[in-house]
C-alpha positions as CSV (number, residue, x, y, z in Angstrom):
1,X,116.1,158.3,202.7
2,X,118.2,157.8,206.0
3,X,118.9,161.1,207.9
4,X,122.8,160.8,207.4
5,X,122.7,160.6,204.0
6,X,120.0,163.7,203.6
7,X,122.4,165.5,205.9
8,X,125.3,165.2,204.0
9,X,123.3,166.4,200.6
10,X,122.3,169.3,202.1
11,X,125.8,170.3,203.8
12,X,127.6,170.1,200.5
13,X,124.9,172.1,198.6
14,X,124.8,174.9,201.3
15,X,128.4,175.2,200.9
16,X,128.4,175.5,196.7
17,X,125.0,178.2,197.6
18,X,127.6,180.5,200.1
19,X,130.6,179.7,197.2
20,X,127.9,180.7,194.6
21,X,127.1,184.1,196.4
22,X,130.6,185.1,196.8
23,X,133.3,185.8,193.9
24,X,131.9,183.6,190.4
25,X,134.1,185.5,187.8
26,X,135.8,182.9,185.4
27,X,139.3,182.9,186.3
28,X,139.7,179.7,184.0
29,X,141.8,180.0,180.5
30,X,138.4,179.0,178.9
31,X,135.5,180.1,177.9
32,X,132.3,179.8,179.3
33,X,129.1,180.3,178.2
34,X,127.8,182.0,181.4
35,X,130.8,184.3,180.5
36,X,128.1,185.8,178.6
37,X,126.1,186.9,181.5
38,X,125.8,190.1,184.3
39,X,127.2,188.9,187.5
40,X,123.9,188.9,189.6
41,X,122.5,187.1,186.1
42,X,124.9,184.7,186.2
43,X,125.0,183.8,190.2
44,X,120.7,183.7,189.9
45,X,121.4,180.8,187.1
46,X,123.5,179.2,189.6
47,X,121.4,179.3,192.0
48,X,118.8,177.9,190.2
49,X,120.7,175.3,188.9
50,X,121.9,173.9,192.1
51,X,118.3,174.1,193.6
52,X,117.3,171.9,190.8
53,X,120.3,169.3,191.1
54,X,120.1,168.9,195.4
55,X,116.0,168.3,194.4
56,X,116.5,165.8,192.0
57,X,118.9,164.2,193.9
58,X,117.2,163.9,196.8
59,X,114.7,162.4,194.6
60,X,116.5,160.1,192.9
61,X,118.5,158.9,196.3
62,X,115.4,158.2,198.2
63,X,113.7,156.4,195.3
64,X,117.3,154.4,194.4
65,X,117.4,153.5,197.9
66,X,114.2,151.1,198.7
67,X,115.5,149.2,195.3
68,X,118.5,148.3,197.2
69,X,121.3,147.4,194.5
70,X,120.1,149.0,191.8
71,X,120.8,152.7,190.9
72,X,119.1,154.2,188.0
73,X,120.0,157.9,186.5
74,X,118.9,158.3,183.2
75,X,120.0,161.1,180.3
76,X,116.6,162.3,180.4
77,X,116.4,163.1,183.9
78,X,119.5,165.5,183.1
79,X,118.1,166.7,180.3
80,X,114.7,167.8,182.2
81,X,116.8,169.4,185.1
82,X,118.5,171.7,181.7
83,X,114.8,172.3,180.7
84,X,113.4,172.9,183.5
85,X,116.5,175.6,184.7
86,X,116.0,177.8,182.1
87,X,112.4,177.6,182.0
88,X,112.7,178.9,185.1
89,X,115.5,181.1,184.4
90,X,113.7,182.3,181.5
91,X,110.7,183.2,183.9
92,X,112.4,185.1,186.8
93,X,114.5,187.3,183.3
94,X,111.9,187.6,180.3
95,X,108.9,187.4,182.8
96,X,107.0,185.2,180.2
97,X,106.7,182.0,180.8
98,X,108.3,180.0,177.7
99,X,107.8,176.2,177.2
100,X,111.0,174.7,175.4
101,X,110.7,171.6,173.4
102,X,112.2,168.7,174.3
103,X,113.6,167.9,171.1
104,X,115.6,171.3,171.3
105,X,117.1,170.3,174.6
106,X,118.2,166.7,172.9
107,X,119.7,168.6,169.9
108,X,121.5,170.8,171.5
109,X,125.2,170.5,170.7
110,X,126.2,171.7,174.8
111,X,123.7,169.1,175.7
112,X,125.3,166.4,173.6
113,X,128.7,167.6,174.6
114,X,127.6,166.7,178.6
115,X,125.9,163.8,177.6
116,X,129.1,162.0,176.0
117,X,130.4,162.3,179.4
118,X,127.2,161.1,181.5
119,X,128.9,158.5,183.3
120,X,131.7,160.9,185.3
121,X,129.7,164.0,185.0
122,X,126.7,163.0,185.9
123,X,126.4,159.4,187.8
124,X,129.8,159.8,189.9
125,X,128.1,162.6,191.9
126,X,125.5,160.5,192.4
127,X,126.7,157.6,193.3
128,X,130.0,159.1,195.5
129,X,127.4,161.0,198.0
130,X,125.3,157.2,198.5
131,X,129.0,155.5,198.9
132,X,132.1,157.3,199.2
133,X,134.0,153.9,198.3
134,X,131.5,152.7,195.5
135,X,132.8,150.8,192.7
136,X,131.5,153.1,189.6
137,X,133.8,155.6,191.7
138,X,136.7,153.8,192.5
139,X,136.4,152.2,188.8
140,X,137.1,156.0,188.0
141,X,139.4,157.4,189.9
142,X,141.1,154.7,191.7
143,X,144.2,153.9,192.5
144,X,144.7,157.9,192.9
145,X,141.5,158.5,194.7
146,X,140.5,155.2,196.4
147,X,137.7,157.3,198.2
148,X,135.5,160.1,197.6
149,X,135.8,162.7,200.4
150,X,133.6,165.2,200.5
151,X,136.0,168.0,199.1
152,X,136.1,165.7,196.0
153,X,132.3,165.6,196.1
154,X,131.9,169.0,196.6
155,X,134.2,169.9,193.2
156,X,132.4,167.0,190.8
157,X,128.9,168.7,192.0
158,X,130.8,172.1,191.6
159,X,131.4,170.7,187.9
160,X,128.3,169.3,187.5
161,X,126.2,172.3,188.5
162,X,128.4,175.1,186.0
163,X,128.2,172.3,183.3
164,X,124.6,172.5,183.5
165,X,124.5,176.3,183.5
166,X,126.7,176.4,180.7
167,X,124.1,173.7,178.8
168,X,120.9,176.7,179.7
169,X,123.0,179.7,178.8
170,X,124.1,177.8,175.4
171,X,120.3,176.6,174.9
172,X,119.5,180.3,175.1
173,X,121.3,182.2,173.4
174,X,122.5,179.9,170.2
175,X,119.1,177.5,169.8
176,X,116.7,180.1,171.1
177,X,118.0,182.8,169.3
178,X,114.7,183.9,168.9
179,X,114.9,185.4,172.0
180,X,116.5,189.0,171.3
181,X,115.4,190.5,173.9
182,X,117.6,188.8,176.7
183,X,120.3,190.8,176.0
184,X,119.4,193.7,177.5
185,X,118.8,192.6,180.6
186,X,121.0,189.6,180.5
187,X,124.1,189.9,179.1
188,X,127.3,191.8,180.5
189,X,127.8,195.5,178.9
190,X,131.0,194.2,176.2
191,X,128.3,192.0,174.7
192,X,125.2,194.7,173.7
193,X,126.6,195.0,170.3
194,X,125.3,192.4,167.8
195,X,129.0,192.3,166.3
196,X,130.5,190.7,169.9
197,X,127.5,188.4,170.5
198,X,128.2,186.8,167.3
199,X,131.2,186.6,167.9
200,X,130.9,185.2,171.6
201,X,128.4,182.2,170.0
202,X,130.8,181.5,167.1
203,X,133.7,181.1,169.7
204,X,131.9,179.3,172.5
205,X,130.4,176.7,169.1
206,X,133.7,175.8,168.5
207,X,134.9,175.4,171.7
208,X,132.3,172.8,172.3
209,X,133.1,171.4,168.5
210,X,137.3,171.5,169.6
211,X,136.0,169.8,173.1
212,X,134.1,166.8,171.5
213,X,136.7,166.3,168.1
214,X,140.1,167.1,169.7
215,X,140.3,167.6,173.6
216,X,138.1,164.6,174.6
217,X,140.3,161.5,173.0
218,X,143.0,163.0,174.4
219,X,141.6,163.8,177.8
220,X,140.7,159.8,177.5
221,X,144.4,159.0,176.4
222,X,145.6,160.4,179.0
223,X,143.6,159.5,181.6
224,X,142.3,162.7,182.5
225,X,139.3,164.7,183.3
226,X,138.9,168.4,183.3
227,X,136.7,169.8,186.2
228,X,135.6,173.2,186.7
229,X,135.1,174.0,190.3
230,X,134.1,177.0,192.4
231,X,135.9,178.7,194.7
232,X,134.7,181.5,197.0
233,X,137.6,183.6,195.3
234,X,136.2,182.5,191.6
235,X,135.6,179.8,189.3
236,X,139.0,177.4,187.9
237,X,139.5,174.9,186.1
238,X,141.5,171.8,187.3
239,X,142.7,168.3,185.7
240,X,141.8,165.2,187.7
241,X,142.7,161.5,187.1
242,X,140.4,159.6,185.7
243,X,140.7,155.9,184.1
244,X,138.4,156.3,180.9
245,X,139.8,153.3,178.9
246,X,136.4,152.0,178.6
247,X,134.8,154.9,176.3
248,X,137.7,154.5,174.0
249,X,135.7,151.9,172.4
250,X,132.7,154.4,172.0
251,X,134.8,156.7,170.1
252,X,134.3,157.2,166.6
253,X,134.6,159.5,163.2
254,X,136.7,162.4,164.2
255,X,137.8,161.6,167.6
256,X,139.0,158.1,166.8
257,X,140.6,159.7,164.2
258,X,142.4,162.1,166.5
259,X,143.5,159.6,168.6
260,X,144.8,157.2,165.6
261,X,147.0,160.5,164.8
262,X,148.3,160.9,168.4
263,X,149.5,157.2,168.3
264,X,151.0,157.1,165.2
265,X,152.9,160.5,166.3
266,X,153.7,158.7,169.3
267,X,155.1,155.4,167.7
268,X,157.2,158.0,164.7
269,X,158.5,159.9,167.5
270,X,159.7,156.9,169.5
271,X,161.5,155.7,165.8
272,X,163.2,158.8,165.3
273,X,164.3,159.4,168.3
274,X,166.1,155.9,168.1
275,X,167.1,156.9,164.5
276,X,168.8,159.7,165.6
277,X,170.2,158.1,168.7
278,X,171.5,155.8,166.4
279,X,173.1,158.4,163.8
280,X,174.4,160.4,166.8
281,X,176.3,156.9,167.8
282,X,177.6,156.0,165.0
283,X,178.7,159.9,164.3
284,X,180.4,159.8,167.8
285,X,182.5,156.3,167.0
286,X,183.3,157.8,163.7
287,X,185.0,160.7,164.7
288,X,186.7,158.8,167.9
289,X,187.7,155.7,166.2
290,X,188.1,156.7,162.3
291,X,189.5,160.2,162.8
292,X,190.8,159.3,165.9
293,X,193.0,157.3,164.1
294,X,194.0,159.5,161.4
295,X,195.4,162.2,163.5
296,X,197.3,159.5,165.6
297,X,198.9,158.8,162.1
298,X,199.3,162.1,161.6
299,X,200.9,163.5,164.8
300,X,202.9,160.3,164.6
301,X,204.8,161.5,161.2
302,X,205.0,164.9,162.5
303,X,206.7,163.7,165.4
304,X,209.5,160.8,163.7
305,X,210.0,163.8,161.0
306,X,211.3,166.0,164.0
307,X,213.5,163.1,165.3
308,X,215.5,163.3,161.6
């Protein structure tokens, strides 16, 4: 890998490690599943995350960059980077080390979630830090963005790091629920009780269930995508442009279904609105031209029976 390009990895990742050791409270309106955590719990996660990510990376730029034109990022290479976080995670908190399958990591709803954005979570990163103008990026986000900068960089890493975290914590806590123990070291005072852990996993399940059914088609409707991104006061949420007419042909079962309802909403309202355009027209000449006319009859009499 050239020495410009390893540069500029490692300047955007030491800025997200200082952002990362300042403020991380979620000052989003959603929830997240490192919500869950203590706050030096939650920023060693991070940290770990993003250690994981610039490594790979680096990796996977160097290797990507003696094939010339090609560019290859597989799913599995973001699934191992979830494994192999909270193996790791797991280590440094329940001081065992704990081998987690594979086939957990694939069946993992967050993890499925992610996936069925791969192409902008994962590959835009990716290929916006080997070429600022590259056409997967511009393909994206142009005619908005018609460049990458590194600010815009720095916030798709930003979402692609607290995705991840969110993918470990979830992995965890729902599909290693076996794990009891965590939560008295790891998670944040509010959520010792059995009751409110419950509660926080039946909430954050159908968040990720509302994301994939509901949010998503619409997101893709509207040509939008919803980042998370950290700043050193805390972590927000932000909606980008993004041109994702292409995985409206990958939609199916309940999310086609939701956006076959927004259309058909769209198209009734558009009739009614002329329907009642229409009525409010006709209303109007009514009462100018009919009416209007009857009192003009009317006043007339009144006015030739004063004359007599």
């Amino acid at each position: 890998m050239n020495n410009i390009l390893g540069s500029k990895v490692g300047n955007v990742f030491s800025k997200i490690h200082y952002k990362i050791n300042q403020n991380i409270e979620n000052n989003s309106q959603k929830l997240l599943a490192i919500d869950l955590l203590k706050t030096s719990v939650k920023r060693d996660l991070l940290t770990i995350v993003a250690a994981k990510l610039e490594t790979q990376m680096l990796d996977t730029l160097d290797t990507n960059e003696s094939k010339q034109n090609t560019f290859n990022v597989t799913s599995n290479v973001f699934r191992n980077i979830i494994k192999n976080s909270a193996e790791d995670f797991l280590f440094n908190h329940y001081g065992v080390k704990v081998t987690i399958p594979q086939k957990c990591v694939k069946e993992s709803l967050c993890v499925q979630a992610a996936l069925s954005d791969f192409d902008i979570l994962y590959k835009a990163p990716y290929q916006t830090l080997k070429d600022a103008k590259s056409q997967p990026f511009r393909s994206f986000f142009s005619p908005i963005y018609n460049y990458a900068s590194d600010d815009f960089i720095e916030a798709l890493l930003d979402n692609l790091i607290l995705e991840i975290s969110n993918c470990v914590v979830f992995l965890i806590t729902i599909d290693l629920s076996f794990l009891n123990e965590l939560h008295k070291t790891l998670y944040k005072a509010q959520f010792l009780s059995l009751r409110s852990i419950e509660r926080f996993k039946n909430n954050l399940t159908w968040q990720v269930r509302k994301k994939m059914s509901f949010i998503k088609p619409l997101d893709i409707y509207n040509n939008r995508y919803n980042i998370y991104i950290i700043q050193t006061s805390g972590i927000y949420s932000r909606a980008i442009y993004a041109n994702r007419a292409k995985e409206v042909t990958h939609l199916s079962e309940i999310p086609l279904l939701t956006l076959t309802v927004v259309e058909v909403t769209d198209f009734l309202t558009s009739r009614v609105d002329e329907a009642v355009y229409l009525l409010g027209s006709g209303f109007r000449f009514t009462l100018t031209s009919v009416f209007g006319k009857i009192i003009g009859l009317v006043w007339r009499g009144i006015i030739e029976g004063l004359k007599k």
